[in-house]
NUMI-84775 format. One record per atom (N, C-alpha, C): residue number from 1; residue in one letter; atom name; x, y, z. Coordinates in steps of 0.1 Angstrom, whole numbers, padded with zeros to 4 digits. Example, Ala and Ser with C-alpha at 12.3 -4.5 7.8 and 13.67 -1.06 7.14 Angstrom:
BEGIN
pos; code; site; x; y; z
1; A; N; 0132; -0057; 0078
1; A; CA; 0123; -0045; 0078
1; A; C; 0132; -0033; 0078
2; S; N; 0128; -0022; 0071
2; S; CA; 0137; -0011; 0071
2; S; C; 0129; 0000; 0079
end
This chain:
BEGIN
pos; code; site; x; y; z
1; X; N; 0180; 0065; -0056
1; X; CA; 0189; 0054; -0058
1; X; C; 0194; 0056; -0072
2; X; N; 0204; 0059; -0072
2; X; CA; 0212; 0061; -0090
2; X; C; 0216; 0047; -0097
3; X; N; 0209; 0044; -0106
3; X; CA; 0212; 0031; -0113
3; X; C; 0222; 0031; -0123
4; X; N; 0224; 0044; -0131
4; X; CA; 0235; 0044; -0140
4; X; C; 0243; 0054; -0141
5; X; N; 0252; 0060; -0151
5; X; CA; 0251; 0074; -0156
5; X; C; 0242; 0083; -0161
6; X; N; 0233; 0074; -0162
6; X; CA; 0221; 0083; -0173
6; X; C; 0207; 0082; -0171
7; X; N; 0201; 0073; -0163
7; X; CA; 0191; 0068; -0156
7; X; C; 0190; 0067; -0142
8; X; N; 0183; 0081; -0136
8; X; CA; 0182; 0076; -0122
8; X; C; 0166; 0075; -0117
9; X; N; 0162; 0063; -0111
9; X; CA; 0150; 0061; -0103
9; X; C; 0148; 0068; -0094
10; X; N; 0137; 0073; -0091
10; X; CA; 0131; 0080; -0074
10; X; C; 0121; 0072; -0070
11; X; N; 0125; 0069; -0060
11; X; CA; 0115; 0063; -0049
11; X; C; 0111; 0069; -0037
12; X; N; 0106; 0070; -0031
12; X; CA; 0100; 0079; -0020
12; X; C; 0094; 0069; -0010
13; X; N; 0100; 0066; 0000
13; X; CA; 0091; 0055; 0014
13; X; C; 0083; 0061; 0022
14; X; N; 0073; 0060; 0028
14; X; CA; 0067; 0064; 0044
14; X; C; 0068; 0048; 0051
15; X; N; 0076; 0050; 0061
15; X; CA; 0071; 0041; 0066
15; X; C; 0065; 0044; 0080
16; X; N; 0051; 0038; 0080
16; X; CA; 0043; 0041; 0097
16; X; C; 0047; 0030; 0107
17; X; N; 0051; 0035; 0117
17; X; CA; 0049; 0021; 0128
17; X; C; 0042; 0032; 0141
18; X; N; 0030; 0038; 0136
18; X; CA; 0025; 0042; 0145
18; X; C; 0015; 0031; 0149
19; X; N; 0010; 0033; 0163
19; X; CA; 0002; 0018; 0168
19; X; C; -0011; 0024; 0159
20; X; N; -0016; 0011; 0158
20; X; CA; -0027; 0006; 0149
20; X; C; -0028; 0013; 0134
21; X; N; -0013; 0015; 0128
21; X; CA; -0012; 0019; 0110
21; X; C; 0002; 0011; 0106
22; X; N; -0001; 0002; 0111
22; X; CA; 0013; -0006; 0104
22; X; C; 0015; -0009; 0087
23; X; N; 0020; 0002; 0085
23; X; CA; 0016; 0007; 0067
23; X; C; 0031; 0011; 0063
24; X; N; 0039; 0005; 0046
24; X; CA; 0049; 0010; 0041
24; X; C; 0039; 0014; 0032
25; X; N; 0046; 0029; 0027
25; X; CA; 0037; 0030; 0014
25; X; C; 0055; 0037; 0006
26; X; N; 0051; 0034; -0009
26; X; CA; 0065; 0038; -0013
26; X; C; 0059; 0043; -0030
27; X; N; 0064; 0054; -0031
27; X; CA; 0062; 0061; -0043
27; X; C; 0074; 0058; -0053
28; X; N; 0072; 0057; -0063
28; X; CA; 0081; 0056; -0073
28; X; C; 0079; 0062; -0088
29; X; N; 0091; 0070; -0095
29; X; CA; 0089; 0071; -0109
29; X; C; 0103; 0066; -0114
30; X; N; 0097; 0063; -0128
30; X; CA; 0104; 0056; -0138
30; X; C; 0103; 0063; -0148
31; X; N; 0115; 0072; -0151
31; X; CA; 0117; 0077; -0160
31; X; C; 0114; 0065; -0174
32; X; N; 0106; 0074; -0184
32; X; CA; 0104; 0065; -0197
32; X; C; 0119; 0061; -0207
33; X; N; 0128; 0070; -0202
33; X; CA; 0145; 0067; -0212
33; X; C; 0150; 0057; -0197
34; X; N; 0146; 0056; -0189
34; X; CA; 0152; 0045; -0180
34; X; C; 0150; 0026; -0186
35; X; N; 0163; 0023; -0188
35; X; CA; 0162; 0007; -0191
35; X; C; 0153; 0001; -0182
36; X; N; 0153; -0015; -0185
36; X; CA; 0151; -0023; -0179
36; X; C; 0159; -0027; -0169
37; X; N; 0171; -0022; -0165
37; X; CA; 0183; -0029; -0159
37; X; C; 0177; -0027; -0141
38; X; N; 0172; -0016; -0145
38; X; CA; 0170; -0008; -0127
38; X; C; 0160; -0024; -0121
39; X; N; 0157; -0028; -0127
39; X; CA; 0143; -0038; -0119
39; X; C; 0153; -0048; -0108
40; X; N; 0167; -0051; -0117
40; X; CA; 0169; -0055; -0102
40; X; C; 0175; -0047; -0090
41; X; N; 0176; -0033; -0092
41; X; CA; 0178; -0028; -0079
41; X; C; 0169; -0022; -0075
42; X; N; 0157; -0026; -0082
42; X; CA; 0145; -0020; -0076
42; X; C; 0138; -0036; -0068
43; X; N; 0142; -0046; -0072
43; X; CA; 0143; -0059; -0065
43; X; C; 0150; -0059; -0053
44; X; N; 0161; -0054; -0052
44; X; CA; 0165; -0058; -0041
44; X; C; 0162; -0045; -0027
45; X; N; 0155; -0034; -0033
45; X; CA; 0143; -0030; -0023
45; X; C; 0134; -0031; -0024
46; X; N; 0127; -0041; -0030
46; X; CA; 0114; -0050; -0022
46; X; C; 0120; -0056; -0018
47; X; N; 0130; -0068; -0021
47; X; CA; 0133; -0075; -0010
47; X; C; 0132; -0073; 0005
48; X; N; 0139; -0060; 0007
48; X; CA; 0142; -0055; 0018
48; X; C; 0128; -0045; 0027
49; X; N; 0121; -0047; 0022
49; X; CA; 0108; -0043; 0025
49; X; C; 0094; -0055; 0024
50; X; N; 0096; -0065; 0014
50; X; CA; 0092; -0077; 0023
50; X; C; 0095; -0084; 0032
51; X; N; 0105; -0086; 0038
51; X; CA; 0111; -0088; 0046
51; X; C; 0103; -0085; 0055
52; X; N; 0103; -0070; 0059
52; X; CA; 0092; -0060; 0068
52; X; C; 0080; -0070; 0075
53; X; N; 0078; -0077; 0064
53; X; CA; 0060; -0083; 0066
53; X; C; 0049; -0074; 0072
54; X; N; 0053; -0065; 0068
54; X; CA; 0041; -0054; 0067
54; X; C; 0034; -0047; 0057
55; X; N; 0020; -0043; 0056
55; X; CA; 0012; -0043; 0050
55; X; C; 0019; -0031; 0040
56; X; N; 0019; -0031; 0026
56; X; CA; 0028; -0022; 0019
56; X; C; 0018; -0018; 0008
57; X; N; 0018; -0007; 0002
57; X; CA; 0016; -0002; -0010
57; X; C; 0029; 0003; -0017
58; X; N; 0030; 0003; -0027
58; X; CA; 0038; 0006; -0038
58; X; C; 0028; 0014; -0051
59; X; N; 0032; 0024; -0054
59; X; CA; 0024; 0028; -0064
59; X; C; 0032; 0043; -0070
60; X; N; 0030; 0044; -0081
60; X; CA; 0042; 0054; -0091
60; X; C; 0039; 0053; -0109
61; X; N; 0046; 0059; -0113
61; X; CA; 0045; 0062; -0127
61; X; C; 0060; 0058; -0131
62; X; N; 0053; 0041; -0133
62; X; CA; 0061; 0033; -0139
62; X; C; 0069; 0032; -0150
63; X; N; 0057; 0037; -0161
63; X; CA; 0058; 0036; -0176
63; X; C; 0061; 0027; -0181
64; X; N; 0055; 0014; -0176
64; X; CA; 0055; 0002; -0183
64; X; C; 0041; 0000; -0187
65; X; N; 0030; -0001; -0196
65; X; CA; 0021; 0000; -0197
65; X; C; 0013; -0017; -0197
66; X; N; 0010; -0021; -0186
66; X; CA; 0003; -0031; -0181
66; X; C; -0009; -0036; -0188
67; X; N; -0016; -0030; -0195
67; X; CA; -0020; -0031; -0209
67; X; C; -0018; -0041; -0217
68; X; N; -0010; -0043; -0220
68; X; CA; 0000; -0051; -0224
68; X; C; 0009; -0057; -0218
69; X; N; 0002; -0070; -0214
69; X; CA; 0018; -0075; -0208
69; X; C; 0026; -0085; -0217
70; X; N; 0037; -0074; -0224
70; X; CA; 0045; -0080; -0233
70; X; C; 0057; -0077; -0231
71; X; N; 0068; -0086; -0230
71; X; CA; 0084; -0073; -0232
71; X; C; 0083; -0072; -0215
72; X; N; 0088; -0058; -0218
72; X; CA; 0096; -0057; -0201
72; X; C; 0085; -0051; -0192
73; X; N; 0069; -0052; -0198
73; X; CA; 0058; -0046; -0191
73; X; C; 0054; -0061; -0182
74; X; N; 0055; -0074; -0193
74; X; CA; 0054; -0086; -0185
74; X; C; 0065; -0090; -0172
75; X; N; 0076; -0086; -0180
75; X; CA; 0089; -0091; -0170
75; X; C; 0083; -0081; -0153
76; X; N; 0079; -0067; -0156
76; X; CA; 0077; -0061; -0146
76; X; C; 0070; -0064; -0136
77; X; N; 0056; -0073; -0141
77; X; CA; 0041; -0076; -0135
77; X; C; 0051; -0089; -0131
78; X; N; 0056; -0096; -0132
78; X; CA; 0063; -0110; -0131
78; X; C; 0073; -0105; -0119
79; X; N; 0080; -0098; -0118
79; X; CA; 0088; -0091; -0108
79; X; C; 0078; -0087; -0094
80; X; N; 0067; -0077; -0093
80; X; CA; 0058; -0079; -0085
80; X; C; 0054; -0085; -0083
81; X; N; 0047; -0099; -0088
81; X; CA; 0039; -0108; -0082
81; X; C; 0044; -0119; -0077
82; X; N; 0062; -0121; -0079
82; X; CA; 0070; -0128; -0071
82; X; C; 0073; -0125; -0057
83; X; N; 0068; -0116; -0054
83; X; CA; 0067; -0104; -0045
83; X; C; 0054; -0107; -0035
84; X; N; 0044; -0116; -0040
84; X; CA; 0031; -0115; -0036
84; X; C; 0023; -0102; -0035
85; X; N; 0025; -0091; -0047
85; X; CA; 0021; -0080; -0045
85; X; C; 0009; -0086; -0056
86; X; N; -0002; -0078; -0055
86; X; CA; -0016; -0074; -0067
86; X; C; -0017; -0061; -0073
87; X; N; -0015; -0061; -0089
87; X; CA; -0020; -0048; -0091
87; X; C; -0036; -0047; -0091
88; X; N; -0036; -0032; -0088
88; X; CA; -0049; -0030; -0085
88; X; C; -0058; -0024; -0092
89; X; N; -0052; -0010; -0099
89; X; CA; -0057; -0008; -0114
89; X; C; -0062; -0015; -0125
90; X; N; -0072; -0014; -0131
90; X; CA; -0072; -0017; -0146
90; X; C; -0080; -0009; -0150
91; X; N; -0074; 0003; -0152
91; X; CA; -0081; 0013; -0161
91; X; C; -0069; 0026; -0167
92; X; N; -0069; 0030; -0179
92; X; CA; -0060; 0035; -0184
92; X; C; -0058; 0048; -0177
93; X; N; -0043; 0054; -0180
93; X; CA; -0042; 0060; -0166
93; X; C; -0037; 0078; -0175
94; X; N; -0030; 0069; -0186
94; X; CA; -0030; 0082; -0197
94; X; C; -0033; 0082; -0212
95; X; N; -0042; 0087; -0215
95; X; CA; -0048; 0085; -0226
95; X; C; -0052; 0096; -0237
96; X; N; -0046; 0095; -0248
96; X; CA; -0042; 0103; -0254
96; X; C; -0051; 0102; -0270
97; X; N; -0052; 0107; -0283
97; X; CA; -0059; 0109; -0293
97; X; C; -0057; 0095; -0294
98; X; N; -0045; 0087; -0296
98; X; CA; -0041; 0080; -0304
98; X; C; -0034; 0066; -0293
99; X; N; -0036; 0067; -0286
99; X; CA; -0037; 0052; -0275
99; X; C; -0042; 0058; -0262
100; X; N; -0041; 0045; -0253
100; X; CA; -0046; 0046; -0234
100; X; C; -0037; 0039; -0236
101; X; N; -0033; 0040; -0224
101; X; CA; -0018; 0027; -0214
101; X; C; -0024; 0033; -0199
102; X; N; -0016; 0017; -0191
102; X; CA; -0019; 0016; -0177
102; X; C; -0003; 0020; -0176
103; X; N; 0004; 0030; -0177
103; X; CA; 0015; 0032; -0166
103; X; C; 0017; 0039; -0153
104; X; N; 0004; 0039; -0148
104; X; CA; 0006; 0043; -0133
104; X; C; 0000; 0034; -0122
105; X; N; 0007; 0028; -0113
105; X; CA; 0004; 0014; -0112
105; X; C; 0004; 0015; -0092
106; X; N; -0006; 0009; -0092
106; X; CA; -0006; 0006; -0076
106; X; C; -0007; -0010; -0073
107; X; N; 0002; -0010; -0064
107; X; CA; 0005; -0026; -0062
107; X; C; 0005; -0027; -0047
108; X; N; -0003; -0039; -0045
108; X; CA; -0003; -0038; -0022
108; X; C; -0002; -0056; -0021
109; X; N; 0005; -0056; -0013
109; X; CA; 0009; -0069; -0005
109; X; C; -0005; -0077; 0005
110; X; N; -0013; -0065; 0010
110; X; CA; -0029; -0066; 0014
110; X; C; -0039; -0058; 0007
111; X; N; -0042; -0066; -0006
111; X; CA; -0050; -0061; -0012
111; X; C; -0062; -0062; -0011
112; X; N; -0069; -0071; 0003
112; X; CA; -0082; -0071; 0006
112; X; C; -0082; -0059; 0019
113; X; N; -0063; -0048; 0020
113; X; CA; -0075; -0038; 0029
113; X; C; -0077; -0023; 0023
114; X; N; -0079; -0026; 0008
114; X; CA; -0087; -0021; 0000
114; X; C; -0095; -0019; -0004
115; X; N; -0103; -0006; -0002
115; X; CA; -0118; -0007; -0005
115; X; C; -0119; -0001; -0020
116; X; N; -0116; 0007; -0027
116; X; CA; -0116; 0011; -0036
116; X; C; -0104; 0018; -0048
117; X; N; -0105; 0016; -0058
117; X; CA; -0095; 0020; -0069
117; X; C; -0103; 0031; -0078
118; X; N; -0099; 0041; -0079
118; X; CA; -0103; 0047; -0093
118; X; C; -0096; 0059; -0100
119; X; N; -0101; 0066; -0109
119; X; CA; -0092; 0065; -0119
119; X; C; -0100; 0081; -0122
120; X; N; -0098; 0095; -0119
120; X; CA; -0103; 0106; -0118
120; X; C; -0098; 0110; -0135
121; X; N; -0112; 0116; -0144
121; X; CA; -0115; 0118; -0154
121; X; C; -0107; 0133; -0159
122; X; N; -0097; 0141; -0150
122; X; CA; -0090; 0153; -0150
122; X; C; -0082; 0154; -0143
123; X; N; -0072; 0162; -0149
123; X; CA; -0062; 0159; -0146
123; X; C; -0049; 0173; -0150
124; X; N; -0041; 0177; -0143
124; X; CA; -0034; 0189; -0146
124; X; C; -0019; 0184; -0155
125; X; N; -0019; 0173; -0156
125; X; CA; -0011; 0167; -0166
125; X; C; -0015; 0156; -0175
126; X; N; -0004; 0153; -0186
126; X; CA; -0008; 0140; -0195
126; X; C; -0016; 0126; -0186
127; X; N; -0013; 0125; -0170
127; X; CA; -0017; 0115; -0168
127; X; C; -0030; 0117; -0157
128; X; N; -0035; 0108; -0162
128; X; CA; -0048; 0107; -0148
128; X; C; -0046; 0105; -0134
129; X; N; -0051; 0111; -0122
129; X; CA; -0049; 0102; -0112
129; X; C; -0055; 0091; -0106
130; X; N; -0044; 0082; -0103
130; X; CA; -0053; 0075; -0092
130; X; C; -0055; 0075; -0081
131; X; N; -0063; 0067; -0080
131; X; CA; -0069; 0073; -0062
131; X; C; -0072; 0059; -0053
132; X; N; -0068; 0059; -0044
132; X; CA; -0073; 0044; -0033
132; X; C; -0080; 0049; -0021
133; X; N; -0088; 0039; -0013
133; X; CA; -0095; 0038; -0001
133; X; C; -0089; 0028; 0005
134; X; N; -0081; 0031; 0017
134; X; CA; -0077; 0021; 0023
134; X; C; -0091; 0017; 0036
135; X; N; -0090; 0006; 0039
135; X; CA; -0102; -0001; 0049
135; X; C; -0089; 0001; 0063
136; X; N; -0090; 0006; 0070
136; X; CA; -0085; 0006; 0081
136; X; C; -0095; -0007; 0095
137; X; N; -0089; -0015; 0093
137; X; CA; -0095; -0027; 0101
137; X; C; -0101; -0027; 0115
138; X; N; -0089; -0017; 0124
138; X; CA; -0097; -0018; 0138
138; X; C; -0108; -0009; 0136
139; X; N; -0106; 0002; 0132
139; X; CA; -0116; 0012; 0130
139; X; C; -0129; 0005; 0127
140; X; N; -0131; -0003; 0118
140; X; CA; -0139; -0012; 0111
140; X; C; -0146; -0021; 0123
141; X; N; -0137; -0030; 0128
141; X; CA; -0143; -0039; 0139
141; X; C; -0144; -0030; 0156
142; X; N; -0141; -0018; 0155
142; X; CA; -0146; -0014; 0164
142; X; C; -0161; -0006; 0162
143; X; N; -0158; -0005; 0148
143; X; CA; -0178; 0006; 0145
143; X; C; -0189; -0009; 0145
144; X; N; -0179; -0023; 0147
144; X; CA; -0190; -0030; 0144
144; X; C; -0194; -0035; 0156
145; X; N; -0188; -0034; 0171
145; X; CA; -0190; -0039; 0183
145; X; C; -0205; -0032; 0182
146; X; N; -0212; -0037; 0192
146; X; CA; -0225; -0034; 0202
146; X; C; -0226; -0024; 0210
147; X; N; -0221; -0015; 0207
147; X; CA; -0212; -0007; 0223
147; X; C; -0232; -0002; 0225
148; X; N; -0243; -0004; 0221
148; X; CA; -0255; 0003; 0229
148; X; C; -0258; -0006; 0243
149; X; N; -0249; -0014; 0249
149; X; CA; -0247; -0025; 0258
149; X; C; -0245; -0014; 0271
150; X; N; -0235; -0007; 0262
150; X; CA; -0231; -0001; 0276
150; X; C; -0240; 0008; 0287
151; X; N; -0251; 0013; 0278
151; X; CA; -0262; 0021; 0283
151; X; C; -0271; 0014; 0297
152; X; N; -0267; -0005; 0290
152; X; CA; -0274; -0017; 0306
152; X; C; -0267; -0015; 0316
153; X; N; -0256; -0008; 0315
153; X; CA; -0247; -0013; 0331
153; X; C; -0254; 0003; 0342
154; X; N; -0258; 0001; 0351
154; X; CA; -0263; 0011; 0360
154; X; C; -0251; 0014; 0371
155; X; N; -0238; 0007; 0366
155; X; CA; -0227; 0014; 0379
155; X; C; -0218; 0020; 0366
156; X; N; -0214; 0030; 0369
156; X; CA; -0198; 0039; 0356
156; X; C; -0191; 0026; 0355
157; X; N; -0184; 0022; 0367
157; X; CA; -0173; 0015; 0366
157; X; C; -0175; 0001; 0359
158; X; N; -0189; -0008; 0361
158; X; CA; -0194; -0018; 0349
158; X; C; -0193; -0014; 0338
159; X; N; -0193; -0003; 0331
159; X; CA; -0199; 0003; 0321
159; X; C; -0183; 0006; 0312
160; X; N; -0177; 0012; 0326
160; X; CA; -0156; 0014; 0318
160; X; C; -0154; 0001; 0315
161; X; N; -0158; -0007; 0325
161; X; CA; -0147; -0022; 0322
161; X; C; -0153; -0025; 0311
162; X; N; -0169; -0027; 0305
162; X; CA; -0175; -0036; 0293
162; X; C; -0165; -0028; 0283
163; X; N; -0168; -0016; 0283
163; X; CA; -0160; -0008; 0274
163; X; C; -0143; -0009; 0271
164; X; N; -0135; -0012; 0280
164; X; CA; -0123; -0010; 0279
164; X; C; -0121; -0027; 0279
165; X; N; -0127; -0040; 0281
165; X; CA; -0129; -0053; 0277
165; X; C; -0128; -0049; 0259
166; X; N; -0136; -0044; 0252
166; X; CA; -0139; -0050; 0242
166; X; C; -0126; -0043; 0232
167; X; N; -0118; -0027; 0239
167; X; CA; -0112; -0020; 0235
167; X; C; -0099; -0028; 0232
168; X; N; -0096; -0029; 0248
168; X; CA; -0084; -0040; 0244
168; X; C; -0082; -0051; 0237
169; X; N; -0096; -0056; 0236
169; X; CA; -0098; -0068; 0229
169; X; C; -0091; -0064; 0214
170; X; N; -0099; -0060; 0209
170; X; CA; -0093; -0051; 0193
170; X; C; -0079; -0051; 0193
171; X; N; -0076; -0038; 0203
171; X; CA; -0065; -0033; 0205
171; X; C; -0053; -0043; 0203
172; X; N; -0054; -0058; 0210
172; X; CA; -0045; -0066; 0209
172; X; C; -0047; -0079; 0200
173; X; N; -0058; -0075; 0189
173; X; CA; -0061; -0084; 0179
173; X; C; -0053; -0075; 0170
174; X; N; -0054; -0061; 0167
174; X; CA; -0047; -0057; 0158
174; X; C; -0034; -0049; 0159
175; X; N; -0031; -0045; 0165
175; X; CA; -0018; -0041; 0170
175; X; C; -0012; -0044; 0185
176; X; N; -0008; -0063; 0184
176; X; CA; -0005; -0065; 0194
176; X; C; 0007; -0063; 0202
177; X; N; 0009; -0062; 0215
177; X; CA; 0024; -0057; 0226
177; X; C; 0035; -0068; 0219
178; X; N; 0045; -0060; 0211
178; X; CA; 0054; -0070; 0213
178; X; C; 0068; -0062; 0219
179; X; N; 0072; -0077; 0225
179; X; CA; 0083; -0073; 0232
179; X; C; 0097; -0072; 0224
180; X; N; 0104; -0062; 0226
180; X; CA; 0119; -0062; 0218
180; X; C; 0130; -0058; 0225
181; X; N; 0141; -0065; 0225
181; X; CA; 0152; -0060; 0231
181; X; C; 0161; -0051; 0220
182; X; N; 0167; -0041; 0228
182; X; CA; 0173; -0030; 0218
182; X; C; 0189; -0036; 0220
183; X; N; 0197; -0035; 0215
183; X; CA; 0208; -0042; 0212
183; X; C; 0215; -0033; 0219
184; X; N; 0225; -0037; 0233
184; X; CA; 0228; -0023; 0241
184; X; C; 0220; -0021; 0252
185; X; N; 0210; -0024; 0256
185; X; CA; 0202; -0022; 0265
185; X; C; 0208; -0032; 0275
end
């Protein structure tokens, strides 16, 4: 997305709509000679990705250093959380003789299907990486069914249906059938 003559943003999207990964993840850098002006056109794609109502990460090398929320590092954290986004970091991300700053920043719209954040001590450039654990849910509630049940049924076909009962069960708790018309059809 080109914001000026002289400043241009990169953003990078995946978006999944594979069944059971309903995930935007979107990369971003901010150049450090890049103003403040980009935030509203960086506003009006979140807009267009909240909208989505799907579970999103956003994370990049902002160079606003969160650390400090003062100036256009507040305006920024203020911009995201209008958003219902959470940062998830708090640990310096480049750190040098003479300061730490948080400018690499991961922000998720479901920040409880996060298991973990951290912040790797090397690194092949000035900045650290970060790193996340996403909790993938059905996976989760399907390692926690009972399935040693299945072992009781003495017919196969008892044994598919308990099994393929509790599958679909999941299956349509978390990525349920929805119906859509294609416009043209």
């Amino acid at each position: 997305m080109k914001l000026n003559d002289e400043h241009v943003i990169h953003c990078y999207t995946a978006d999944s709509t594979i069944v059971l990964l309903l995930l935007l993840v979107c990369y971003c850098y901010r150049p450090p000679s890049c103003n403040v002006y980009w935030l509203s056109d960086f506003s009006d794609s979140m807009e267009k990705y909240f909208l989505k109502q799907k579970e999103c990460i956003v994370l990049g090398d902002f160079n606003f250093d969160i650390l400090k929320s003062v100036g256009s590092s507040r305006v920024w954290l203020e911009l995201i959380e209008s958003f219902n986004y959470s940062q998830l970091g708090d640990k310096p991300t480049r750190i040098s003789q003479h300061s730490s700053t948080l400018i690499d920043h991961i922000f998720s719209n479901a920040p409880n299907n996060i298991s973990s954040i951290s912040v790797a001590h090397y690194s092949i450039s000035d900045h650290l990486p970060v790193c996340l654990t996403r909790i993938n849910a059905f996976l989760s509630d399907l390692a926690q069914q009972s399935w040693s049940y299945i072992n009781s049924y003495e017919e196969p076909s008892a044994a598919v249906q308990f099994f393929k009962t509790i599958f679909l069960s999941l299956l349509d708790k978390h990525a349920p059938l929805k119906k859509c018309q294609q416009p043209g059809w």
